[in-house]
Structures are given as structure tokens and as C-alpha cells.
C-alpha positions in Angstrom: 17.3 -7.3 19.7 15.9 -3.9 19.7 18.4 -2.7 22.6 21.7 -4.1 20.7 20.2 -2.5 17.4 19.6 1.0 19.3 22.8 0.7 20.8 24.8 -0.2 17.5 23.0 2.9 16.0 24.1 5.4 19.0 27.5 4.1 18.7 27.3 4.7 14.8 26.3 8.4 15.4 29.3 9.1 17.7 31.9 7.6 15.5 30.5 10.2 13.1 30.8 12.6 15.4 34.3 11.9 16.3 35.5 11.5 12.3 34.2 15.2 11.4 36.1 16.3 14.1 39.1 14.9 12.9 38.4 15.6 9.8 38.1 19.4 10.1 40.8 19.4 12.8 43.0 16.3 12.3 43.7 14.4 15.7 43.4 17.9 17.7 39.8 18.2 16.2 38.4 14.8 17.4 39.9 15.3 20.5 38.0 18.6 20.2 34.9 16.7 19.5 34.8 13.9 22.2 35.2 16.6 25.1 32.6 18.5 23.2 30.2 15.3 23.0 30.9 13.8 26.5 29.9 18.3 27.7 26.7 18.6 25.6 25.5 14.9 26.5 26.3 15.5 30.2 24.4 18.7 30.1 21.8 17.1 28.0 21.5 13.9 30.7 20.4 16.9 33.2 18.6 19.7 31.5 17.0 18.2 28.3 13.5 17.5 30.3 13.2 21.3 31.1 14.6 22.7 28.3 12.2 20.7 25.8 8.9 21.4 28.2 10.1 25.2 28.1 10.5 25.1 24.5 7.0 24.5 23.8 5.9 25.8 26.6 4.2 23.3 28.6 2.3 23.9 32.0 2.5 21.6 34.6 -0.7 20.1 35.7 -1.8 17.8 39.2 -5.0 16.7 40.1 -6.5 20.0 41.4 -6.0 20.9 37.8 -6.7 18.1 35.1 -7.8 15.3 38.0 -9.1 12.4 35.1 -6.1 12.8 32.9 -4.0 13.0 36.2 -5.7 10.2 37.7 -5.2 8.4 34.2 -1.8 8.5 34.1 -1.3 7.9 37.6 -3.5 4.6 36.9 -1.3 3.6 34.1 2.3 4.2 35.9 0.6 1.6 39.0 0.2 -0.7 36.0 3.7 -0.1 34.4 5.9 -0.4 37.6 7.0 2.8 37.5 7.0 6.1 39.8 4.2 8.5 38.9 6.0 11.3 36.3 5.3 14.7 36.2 2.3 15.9 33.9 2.2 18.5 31.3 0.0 20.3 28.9 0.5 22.2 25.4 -1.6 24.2 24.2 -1.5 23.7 20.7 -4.4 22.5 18.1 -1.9 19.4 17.0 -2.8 16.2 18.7 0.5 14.9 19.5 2.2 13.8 22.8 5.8 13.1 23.9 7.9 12.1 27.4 11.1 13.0 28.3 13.6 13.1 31.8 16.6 11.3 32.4 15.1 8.2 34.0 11.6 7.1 35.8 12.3 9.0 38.5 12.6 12.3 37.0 10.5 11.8 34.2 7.7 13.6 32.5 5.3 13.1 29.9 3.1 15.5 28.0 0.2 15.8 25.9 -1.4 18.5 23.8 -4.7 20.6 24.3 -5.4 19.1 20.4 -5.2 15.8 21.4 -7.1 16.0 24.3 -10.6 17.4 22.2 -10.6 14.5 19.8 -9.2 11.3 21.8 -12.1 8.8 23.6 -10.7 8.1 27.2 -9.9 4.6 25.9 -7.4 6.3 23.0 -5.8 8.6 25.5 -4.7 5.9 27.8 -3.3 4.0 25.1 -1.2 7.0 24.2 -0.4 7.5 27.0 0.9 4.4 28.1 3.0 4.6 25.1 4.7 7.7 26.4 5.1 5.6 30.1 6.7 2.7 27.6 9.5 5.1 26.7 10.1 6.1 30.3 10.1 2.4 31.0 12.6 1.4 28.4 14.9 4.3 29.1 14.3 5.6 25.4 14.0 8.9 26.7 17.3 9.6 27.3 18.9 7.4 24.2 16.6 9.7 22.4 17.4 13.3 23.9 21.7 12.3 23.4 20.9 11.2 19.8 19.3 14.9 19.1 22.4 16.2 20.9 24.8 14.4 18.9 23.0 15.1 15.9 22.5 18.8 16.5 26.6 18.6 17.6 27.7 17.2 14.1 25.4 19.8 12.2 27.6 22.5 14.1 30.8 21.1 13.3 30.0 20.6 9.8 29.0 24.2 9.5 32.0 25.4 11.2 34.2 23.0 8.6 34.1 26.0 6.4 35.7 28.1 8.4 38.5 25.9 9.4 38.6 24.9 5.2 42.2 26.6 5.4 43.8 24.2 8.6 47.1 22.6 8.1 45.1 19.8 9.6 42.4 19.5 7.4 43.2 18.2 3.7 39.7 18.3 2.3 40.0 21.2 -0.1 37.0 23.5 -0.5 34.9 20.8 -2.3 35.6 18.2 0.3 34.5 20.7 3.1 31.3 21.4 1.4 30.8 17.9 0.9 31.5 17.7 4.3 29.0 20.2 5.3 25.8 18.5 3.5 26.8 14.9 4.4 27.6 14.7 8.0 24.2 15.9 8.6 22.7 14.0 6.6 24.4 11.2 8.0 23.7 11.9 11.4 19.5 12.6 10.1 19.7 9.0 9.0 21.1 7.2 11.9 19.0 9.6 14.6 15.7 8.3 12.3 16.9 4.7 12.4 16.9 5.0 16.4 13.9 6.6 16.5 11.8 4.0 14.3 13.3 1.3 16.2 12.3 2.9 19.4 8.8 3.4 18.1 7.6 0.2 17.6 9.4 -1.2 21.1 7.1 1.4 22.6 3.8 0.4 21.0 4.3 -3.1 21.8 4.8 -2.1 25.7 2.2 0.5 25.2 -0.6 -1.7 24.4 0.4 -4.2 27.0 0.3 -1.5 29.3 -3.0 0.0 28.5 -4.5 -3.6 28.7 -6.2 -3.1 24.9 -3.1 -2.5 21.8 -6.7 -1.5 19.6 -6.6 1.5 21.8 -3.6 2.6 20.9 -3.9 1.3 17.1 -7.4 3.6 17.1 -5.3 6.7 18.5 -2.3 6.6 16.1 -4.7 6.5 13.2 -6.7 9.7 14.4 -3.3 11.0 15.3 -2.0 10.9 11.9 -5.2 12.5 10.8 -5.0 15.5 12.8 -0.8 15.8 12.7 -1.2 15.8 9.0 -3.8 18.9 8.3 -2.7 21.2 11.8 1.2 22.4 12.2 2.9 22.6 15.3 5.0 25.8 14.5 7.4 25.3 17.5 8.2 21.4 16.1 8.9 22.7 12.4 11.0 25.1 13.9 12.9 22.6 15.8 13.1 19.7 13.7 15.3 17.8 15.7 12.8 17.2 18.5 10.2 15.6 15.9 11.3 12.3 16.8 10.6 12.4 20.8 6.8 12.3 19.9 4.4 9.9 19.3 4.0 10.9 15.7 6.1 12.5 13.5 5.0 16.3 13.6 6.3 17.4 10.9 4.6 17.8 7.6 5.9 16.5 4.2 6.6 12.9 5.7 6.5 10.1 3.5 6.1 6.0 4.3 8.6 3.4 6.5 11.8 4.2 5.2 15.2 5.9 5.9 14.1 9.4 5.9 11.4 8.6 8.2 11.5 9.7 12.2 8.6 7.0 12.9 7.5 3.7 11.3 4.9 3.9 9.1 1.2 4.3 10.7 0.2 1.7 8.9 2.8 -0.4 9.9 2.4 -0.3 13.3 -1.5 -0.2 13.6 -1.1 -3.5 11.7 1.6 -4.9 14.4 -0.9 -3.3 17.8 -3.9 -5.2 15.7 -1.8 -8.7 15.4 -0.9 -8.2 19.2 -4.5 -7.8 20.0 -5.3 -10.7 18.1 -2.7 -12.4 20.3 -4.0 -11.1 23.8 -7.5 -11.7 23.1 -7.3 -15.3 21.8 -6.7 -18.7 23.0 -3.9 -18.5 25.8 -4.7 -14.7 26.1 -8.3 -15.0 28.4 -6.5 -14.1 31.0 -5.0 -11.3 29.3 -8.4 -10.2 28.1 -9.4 -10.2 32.0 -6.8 -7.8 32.8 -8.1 -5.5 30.2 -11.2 -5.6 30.4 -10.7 -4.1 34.4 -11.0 -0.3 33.8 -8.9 2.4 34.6 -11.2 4.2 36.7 -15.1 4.7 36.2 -16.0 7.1 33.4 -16.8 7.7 30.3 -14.5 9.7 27.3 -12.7 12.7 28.2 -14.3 15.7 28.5 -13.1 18.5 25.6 -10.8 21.0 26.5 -11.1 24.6 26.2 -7.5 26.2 25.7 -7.5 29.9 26.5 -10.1 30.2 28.8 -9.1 31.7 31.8 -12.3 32.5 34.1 -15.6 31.7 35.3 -16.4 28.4 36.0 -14.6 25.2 34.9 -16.2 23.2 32.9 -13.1 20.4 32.6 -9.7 20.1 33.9 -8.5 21.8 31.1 -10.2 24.8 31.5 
């Protein structure tokens, strides 16, 4: 149901983009606007992965380098069917995560130095397999054309004011400038409705992943903690990437509703709690068995120290 909701959404989002073609350009304009959708979510299909990781300036990391949260991963990729992704690290005091790449095989998921220090090794792994649940359901890409599309009808509503004076375009100034602030907004909406749905498909297979949804339900709640009190100044000054992590890491967001990019923590701690419920009694024993089988041996993950560039290492994230 999810899948025929996202895709309903998606297809929403690009009849958008199509009518504010037309209407700034008339038939010509739309035209205009397909060949310039089909271009940026072509280009987006191939490059989106690297330009995001550049953006915030993630470094790749393998097993010489950050071997338990490796090895983690690696564990929890076995466990989802899918090809080990690359691995990546932010360094930034906001606990957050994301994935992205066009499909499991080129795939990567990342995770910040902030949520590194405060998660248990239990909390990481179910964030983690959240990010793997994305890959798995493909919600990377649907997510990284959404952006484009959005970020595409922004641009052609701005540039509606300087086609106002086409033959072609009949809006007047006030319909143009109406134009201008709704189309976005339009586009916000529907990219926030994928994104929510996405979400909660994605902590569902998450916590199934990770063997334990309390792990996950315990990391979004000390997520949402740290996101809301430490800014990730790269995020706020790209907005329209809030909605590829795990939470919303933008500040000034409000409960479950249209103007949202994710569900509600509280929602979805309370759905990950009535799955556990579900795994852990009655016909779930042999669910709990599964989960109770650990990752690897060890005990939380050790702290990281961002910045630190000699002597000794002390952690993988030294």
C-alpha cells in the first residue's frame, strides 16, 4: 500500500512540474519542462550519491579505519540480503544518519561523528538497519528524484517572473507571483508526504532487520533529543536534503502533519514498540531467538573523537 501511495505521490509531483511549465510557457514550456525533468532526474539517478556525500563532506571509512561500525554494518547487510554499501562519516556534533545511491549495489549509507558519542551499540544497529531498509526498499532513489523535482519546480517558478510578459503565459503579474509562492509550496507538500510515508516503511523493516524494533524506538528518541538542541549548518542550508535522514534535521519542526518531512517521533516509537510487542510474544519465540543472536561480541561503541589527527588511536574514529 505504501509503494502505490509513494508512487501516486511521485506522479503528483511531476504533473506539477509539467503544469508550471505550461503555465509560464504554454505548451512550448511543458515541453520545456519534461526534457528538463527527464535531464536532471537522469543526472540525478547517477550522481546524487556523490554529490550529497560531497556536500557534507563525508569520508569514506573500511575496516582498517572504523572496523566495529564496519563490521556492524557489514553484519546487518548479511542479515538484510543485500550487498555490503559503502561506509561514511560526518563530522558534525548532530546525531543524524542518512543512505543514498541509485540501488543496493551502488549504495551508501552514512552516519555522523555526533551520533556515534551518544548511541549504545544496540541503538546504532538499529539505525542503521533503518538506513539498509531504505536501500532495500529502493527509497533512496524515489527520494533523491523527489528533491530534484522539487528543487526543478522552485526554479521554474522563480524564473515565472521573468517570462510574466510571454504571449504564452496569461497569468498577469498577480497570477505569476502566485505562481511563484505556490508551486513550491506545492511541491514542499507532496516531497513531505513521500518522505513520511517512506519513514515509517523503513522503521518497520529496520527493526526487523536489527532483530530488536526497541533498539531503533530507543535511538529515534535520543535522536530527536540531540537533533533538536545541535544544528547541522550544511542541512539548514540545504533544506531540501532534510528528508533523506533519519530525522528531520532541521529545527523549527512541529508534530505528524503536512508540513512535516518525517512522522512524528512519537508516532513511530509507538508503532517500533507495538512491533516489539508483536515479535516478542506468542507466535514471535522464534523471532525473539533470532534477536537475541548478536551481531558480533562486544559491548557499546566506543566514543569518537572528531578532529584528532595523531598519536595513538584510541577508536576507529580517531
Amino acid at each position: 500500500m505504501n509503494f502505490v501511495k509513494t508512487g501516486m505521490l511521485i506522479a503528483a509531483i511531476t504533473a506539477l512540474f509539467l503544469g508550471v511549465g505550461f503555465l509560464i510557457g504554454g505548451e512550448a514550456g511543458m515541453l520545456i519542462a519534461l526534457v528538463v525533468a527527464i535531464a536532471m532526474n537522469g543526472f540525478a539517478y547517477w550522481n546524487s550519491d556523490k554529490m550529497v556525500l560531497r556536500m557534507y563532506g563525508a569520508r569514506e571509512v573500511g575496516m582498517a579505519d572504523a572496523p566495529e561500525f564496519v563490521g556492524l554494518v557489514q553484519d546487518l547487510a548479511t542479515r538484510a540480503g543485500l550487498p555490503m554499501p559503502r561506509v561514511y562519516l560526518i563530522d558534525t556534533p548532530q546525531p543524524n544518519a542518512f543512505a543514498t545511491g541509485r540501488n543496493p549495489e551502488n549504495a551508501a549509507v552514512a552516519a555522523t561523528t555526533g551520533l556515534m558519542r551518544i548511541m549504545t551499540r544496540e541503538e546504532l544497529a538499529g539505525v542503521m538497519a533503518h538506513e539498509l531498509a531504505h536501500i532495500r526498499n529502493r527509497d533512496t532513489l524515489i527520494m533523491t528524484i523527489t528533491a530534484t523535482i522539487a528543487g526543478a519546480i522552485s526554479m521554474l517558478a522563480n524564473f515565472a517572473l521573468f517570462f510574466g510578459g510571454n504571449r504564452n503565459n496569461n497569468m498577469g503579474i498577480i497570477g505569476t507571483l502566485a505562481l511563484m509562492i505556490l508551486a513550491p509550496f506545492a511541491a514542499m507538500l507532496v516531497q513531505m508526504a513521500i518522505s513520511r510515508t517512506r519513514e515509517y516503511s523503513a522503521d518497520q523493516a529496520g527493526g526487523e532487520i536489527c532483530g530488536n524494533p526497541e533498539w531503533l524506538a530507543s535511538a529515534l528518541l535520543k535522536l530527536e533529543k540531540g537533533a533538536a538542541h545541535i544544528d547541522n549548518e550544511v542541512a539548514e542550508r540545504n533544506p531540501a536534503s532534510a528528508s533523506m535522514f533519519i530525522i528531520n534535521p532541521l529545527h523549527g519542526r512541529g508534530a505528524d502533519n503536512l508540513f512535516s518531512t518525517h512522522p512524528a517521533t512519537a508516532n513511530r516509537v509507538a508503532r517500533l514498540r507495538e512491533l516489539a510487542a508483536s515479535v516478542f510474544t506468542g507466535s514471535g519465540r522464534a523471532a525473539r531467538r533470532s534477536a537475541d543472536v548478536p551481531l558480533r561480541t562486544g559491548g557499546a561503541v566506543p566514543h569518537t573523537r572528531p578532529g584528532k589527527t595523531s598519536g595513538k588511536r584510541k577508536g576507529p574514529w580517531s
